[in-house]
N, C-alpha and C positions, 0 to 999 in steps of 0.2 A: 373393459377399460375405456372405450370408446365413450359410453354413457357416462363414466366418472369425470370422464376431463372436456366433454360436454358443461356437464353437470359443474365444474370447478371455473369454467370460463363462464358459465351465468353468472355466478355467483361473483368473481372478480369484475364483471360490469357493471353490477348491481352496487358491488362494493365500491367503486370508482366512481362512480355517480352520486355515493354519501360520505366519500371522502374519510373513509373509515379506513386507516393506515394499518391497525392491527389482522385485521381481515385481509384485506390486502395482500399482507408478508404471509400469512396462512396460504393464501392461493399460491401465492409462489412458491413456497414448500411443497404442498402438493402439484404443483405444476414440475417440478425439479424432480417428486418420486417419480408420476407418473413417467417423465423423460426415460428417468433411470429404468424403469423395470417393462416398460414396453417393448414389446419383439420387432426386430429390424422388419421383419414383411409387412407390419400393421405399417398399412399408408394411406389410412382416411385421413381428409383434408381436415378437421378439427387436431391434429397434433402438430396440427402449423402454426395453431393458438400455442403453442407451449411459450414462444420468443417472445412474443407480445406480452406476455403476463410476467416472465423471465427480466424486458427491459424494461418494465414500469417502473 
């Protein structure tokens, strides 16, 4: 999980920098599952990207 939401906050910078709205709302989607289905003990600093992607 840690790799995917890595992997999901590249992607949402990449896409923030070409201003592509559709990809965008995708990251946030997956930013939202990830939230949902991640275990309360996982506490690597990359699930602190979930907010940032959440309030764009």
């Amino acid at each position: 999980m840690i790799v995917k939401m890595a992997d999901v906050y590249d992607n949402f910078l990449f896409y923030v920098k070409q201003s592509n709205e559709t990809e965008i709302e995708r990251c946030k989607t997956l930013a939202s599952l990830i939230q949902k289905y991640k275990k309360d003990e996982w506490k690597d600093n990359i699930f602190n990207r979930i907010s940032e992607i959440k309030r764009y």
